[in-house]
C-alpha beads as a LAMMPS data file, in Angstrom:
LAMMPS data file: protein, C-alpha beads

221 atoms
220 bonds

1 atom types
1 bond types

-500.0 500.0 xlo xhi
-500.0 500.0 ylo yhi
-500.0 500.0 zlo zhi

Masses

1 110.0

Atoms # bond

1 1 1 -166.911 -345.601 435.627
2 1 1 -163.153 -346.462 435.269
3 1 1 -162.955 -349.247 437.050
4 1 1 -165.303 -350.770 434.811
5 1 1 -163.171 -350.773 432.009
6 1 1 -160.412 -352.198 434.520
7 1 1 -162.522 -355.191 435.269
8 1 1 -163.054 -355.940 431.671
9 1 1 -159.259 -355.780 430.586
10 1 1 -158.284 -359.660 430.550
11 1 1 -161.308 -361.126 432.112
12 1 1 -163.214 -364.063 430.607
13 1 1 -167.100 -364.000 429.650
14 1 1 -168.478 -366.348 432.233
15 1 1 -166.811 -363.668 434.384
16 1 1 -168.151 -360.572 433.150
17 1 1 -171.522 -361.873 433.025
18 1 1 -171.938 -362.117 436.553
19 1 1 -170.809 -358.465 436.861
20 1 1 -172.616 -355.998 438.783
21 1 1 -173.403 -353.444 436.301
22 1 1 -175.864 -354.264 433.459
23 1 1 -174.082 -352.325 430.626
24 1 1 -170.768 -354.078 431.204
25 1 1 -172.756 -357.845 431.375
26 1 1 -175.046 -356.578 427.928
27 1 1 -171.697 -355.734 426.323
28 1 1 -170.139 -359.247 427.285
29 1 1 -172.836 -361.078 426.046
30 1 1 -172.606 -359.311 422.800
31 1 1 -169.421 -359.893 421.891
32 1 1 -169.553 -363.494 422.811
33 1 1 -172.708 -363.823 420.775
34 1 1 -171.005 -362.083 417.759
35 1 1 -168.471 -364.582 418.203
36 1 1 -170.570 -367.926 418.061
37 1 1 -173.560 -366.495 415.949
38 1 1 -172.384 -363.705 414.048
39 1 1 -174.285 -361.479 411.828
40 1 1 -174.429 -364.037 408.455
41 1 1 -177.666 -365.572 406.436
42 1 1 -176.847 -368.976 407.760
43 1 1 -177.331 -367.335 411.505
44 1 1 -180.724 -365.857 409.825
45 1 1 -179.186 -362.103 409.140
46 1 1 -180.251 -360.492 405.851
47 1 1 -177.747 -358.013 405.313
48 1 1 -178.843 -354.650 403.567
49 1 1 -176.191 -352.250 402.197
50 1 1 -176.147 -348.537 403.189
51 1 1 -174.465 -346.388 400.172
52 1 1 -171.961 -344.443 400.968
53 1 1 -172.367 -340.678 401.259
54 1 1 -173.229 -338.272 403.972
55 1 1 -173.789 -338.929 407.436
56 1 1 -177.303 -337.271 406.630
57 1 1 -177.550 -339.694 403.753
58 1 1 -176.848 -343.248 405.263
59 1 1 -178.999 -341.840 408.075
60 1 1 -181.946 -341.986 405.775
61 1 1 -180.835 -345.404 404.118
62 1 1 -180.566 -346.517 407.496
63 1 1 -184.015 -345.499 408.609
64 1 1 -185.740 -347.015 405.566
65 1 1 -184.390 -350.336 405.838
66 1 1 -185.988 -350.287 409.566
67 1 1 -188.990 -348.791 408.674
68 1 1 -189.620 -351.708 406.400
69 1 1 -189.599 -354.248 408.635
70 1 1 -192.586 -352.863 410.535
71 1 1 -196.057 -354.282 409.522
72 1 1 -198.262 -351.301 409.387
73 1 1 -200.639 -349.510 407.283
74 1 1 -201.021 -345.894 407.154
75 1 1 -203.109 -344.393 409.570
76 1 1 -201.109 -346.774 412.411
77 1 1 -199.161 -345.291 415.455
78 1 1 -195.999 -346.209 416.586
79 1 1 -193.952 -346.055 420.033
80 1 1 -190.399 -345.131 419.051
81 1 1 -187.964 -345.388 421.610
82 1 1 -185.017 -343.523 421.227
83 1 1 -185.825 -340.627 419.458
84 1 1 -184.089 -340.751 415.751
85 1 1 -185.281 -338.190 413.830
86 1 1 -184.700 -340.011 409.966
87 1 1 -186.900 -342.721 411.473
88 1 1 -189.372 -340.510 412.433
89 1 1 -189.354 -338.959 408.492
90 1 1 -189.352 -342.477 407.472
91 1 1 -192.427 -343.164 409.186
92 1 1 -193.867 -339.827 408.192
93 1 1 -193.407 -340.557 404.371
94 1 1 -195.552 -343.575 404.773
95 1 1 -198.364 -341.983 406.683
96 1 1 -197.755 -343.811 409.610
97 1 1 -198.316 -341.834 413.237
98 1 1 -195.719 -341.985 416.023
99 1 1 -195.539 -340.998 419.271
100 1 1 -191.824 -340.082 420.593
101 1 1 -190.230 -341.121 423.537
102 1 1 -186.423 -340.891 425.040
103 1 1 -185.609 -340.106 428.708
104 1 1 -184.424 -337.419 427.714
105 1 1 -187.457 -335.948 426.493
106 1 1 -187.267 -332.641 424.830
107 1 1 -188.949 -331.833 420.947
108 1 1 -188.452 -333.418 417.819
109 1 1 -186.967 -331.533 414.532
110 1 1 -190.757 -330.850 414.253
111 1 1 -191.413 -329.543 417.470
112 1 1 -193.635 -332.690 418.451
113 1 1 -193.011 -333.567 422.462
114 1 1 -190.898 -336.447 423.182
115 1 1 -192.305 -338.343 426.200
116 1 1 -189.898 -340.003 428.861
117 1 1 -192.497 -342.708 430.028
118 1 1 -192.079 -345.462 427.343
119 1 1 -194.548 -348.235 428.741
120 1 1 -197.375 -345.663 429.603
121 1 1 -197.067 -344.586 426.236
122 1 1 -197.332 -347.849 424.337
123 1 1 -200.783 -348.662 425.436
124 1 1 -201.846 -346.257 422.863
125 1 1 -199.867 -347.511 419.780
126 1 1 -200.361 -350.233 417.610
127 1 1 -196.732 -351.336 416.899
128 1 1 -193.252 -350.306 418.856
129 1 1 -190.229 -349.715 417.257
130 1 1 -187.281 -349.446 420.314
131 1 1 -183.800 -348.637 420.239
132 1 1 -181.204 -351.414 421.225
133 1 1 -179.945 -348.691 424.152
134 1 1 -182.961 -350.082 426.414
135 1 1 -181.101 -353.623 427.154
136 1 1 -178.672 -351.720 428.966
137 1 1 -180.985 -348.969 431.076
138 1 1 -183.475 -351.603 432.619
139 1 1 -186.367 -350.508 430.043
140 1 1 -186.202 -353.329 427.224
141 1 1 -187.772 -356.022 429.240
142 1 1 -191.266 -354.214 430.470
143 1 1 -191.754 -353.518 426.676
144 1 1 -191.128 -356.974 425.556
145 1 1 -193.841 -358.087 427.718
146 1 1 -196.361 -355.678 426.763
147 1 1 -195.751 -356.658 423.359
148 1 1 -195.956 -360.275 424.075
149 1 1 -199.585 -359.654 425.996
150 1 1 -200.787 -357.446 423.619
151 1 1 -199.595 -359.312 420.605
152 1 1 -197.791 -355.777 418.881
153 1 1 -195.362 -356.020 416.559
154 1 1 -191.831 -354.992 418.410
155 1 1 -188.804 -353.903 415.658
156 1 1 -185.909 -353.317 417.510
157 1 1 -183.254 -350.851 415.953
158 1 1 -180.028 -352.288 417.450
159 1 1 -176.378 -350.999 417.848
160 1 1 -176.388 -352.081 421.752
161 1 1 -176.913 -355.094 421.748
162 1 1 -176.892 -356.371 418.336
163 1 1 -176.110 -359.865 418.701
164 1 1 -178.333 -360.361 421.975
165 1 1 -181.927 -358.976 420.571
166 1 1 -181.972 -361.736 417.735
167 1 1 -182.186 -364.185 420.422
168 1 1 -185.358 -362.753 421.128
169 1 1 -187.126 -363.536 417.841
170 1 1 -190.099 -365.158 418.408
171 1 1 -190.040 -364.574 422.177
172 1 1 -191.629 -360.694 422.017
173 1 1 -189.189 -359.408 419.719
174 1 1 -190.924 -359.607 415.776
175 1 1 -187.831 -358.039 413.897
176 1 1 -184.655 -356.707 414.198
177 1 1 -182.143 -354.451 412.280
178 1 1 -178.873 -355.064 413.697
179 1 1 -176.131 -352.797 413.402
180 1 1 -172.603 -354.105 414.722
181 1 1 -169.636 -351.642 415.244
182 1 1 -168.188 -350.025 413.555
183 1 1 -171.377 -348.046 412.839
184 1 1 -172.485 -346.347 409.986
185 1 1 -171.881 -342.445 410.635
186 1 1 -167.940 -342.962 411.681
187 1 1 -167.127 -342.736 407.813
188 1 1 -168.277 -341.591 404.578
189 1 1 -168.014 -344.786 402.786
190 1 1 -170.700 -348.055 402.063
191 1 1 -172.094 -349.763 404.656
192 1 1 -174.247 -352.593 405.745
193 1 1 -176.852 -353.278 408.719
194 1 1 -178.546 -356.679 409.301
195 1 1 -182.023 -357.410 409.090
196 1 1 -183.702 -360.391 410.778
197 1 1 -187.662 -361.484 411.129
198 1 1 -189.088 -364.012 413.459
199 1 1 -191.329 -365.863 410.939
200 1 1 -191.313 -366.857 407.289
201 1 1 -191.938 -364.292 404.347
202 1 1 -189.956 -362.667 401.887
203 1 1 -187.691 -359.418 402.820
204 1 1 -188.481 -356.017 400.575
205 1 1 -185.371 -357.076 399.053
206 1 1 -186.058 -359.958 397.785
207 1 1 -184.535 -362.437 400.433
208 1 1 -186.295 -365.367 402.357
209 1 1 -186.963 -363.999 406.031
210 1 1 -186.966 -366.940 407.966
211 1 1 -184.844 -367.327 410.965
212 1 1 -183.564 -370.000 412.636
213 1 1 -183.557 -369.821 416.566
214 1 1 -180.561 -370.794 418.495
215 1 1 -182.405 -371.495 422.191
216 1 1 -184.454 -369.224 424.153
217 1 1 -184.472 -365.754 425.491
218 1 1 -183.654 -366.744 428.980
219 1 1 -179.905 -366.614 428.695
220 1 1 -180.035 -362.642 428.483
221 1 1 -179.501 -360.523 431.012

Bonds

1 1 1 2
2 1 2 3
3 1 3 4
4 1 4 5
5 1 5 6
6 1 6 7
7 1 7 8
8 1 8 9
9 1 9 10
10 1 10 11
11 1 11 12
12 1 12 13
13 1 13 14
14 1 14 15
15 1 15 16
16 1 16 17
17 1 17 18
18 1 18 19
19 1 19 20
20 1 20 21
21 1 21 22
22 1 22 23
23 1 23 24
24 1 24 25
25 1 25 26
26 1 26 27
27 1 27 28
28 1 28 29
29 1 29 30
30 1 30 31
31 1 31 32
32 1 32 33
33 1 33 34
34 1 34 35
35 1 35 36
36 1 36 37
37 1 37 38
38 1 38 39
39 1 39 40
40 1 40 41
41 1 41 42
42 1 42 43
43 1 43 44
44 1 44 45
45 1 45 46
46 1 46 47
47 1 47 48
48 1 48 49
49 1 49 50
50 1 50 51
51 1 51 52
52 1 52 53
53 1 53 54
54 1 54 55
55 1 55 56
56 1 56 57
57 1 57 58
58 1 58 59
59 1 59 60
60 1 60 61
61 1 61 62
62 1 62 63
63 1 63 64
64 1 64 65
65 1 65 66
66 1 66 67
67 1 67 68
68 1 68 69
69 1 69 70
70 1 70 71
71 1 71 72
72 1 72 73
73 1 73 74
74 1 74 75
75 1 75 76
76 1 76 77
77 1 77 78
78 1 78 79
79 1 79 80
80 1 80 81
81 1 81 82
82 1 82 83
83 1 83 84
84 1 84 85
85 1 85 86
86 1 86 87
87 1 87 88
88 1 88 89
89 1 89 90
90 1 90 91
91 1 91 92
92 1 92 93
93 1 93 94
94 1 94 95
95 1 95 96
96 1 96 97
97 1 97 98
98 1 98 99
99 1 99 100
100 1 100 101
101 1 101 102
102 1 102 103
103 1 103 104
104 1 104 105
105 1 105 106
106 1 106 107
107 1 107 108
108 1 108 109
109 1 109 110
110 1 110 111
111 1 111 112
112 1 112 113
113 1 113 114
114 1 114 115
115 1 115 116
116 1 116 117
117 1 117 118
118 1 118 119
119 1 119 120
120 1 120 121
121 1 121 122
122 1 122 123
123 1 123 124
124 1 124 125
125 1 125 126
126 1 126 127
127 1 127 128
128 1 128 129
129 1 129 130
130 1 130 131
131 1 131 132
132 1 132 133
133 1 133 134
134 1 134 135
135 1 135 136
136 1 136 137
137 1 137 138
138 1 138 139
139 1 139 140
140 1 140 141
141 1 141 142
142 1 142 143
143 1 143 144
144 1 144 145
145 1 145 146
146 1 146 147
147 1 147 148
148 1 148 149
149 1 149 150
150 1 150 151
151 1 151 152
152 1 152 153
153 1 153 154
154 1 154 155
155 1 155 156
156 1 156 157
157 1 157 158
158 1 158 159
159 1 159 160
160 1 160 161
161 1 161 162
162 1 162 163
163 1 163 164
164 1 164 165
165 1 165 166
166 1 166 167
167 1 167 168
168 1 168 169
169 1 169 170
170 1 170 171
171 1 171 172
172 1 172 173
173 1 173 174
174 1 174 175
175 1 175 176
176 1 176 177
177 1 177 178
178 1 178 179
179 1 179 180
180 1 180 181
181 1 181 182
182 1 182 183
183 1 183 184
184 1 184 185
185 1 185 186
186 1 186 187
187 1 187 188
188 1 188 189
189 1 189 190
190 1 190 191
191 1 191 192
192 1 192 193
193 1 193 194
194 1 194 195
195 1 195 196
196 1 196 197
197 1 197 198
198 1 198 199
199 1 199 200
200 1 200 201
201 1 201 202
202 1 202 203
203 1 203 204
204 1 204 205
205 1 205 206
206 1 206 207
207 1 207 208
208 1 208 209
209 1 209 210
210 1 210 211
211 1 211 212
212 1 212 213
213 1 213 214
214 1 214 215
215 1 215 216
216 1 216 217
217 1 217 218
218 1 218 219
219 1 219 220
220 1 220 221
């Protein structure tokens, strides 16, 4: 609502995360993360450049360079929350199953059925890949666990929340592709996202993956 925005306009951090709404307190802790561990290799982010071309086009850059970051073999299934449908070719190209789920539900460009229970869904898959939008709506958390107790894989494709899911590394969360504003689709030119990993190895292109932590998970809200 309105008044949200009101209650933003000059307020402090410590402030707004004590506010009753759980977009407005994600948001706050995103900016003041961006601020103190911004998206850099010394803060563990392995930037990857989008070209510049069509929205279509850095879609499908996009999509790869998440895709990557997921440690699965053909034949796999993944949960992918937040239906995108150049991740969903991405996947396709590499053999790898996936079972679609947004609340809004609805079909996918190839008239597969998009489920709206996420966590009922992931029982089935081997790996979950989740859009950042689920820190705000309540739904982020009940997947972390499952893939802490279950010991999936959980790639998280980020543009809420960007600077709050690295935090996570190590803590549920295996990988993230981080994509501060302003976002990739809002011009025609180059781009770049940020990739991060929670263990050693070396990135697809060519970079070392480890991360360094900075504290635990239990600061997010």
């Amino acid at each position: 609502p309105d008044s949200a925005l009101d209650d933003c306009v000059g307020a402090d951090v410590a402030g707004l995360l004590e506010h009753p709404l759980a977009a407005v307190r994600v948001a706050a802790l995103d900016a003041y993360l961006m601020h103190v561990t911004p998206h850099t290799p010394d803060h563990g982010a392995l930037p990857v450049a989008l070209p510049a071309g069509s929205s279509l086009e850095k879609s499908k850059a996009r999509a790869r360079a998440v895709v990557e970051l997921l440690d699965l073999r053909a034949g796999g299934t993944v949960l992918v929350v937040g239906v995108v449908n150049s991740l969903l070719e991405a996947l396709r190209s590499r053999g790898i199953g996936y079972v679609p789920c947004d609340l809004k539900g609805g079909v996918t460009e190839w008239s597969e059925p998009v489920v709206a229970d996420a966590l009922a869904a992931a029982g089935g898959c081997d790996a979950l890949l989740v859009s950042g939008m689920t820190l705000g709506n309540g739904t982020f958390e009940p997947l972390r666990e499952h893939a802490l107790r279950h010991g999936k894989q959980l790639v998280m494709f980020a543009q809420t929340g960007s600077a709050v899911l690295p935090r996570f590394l190590g803590h549920g969360v295996s990988a993230v592709c981080a994509e501060p504003y302003p976002f990739f689709w809002l011009d025609g030119g180059p781009g770049v996202v940020h990739r991060y990993r929670s263990s050693g190895g070396v990135d697809r292109h060519g970079t070392s993956g480890v991360v360094r932590q900075h504290g635990s998970s239990g600061g997010a809200r």
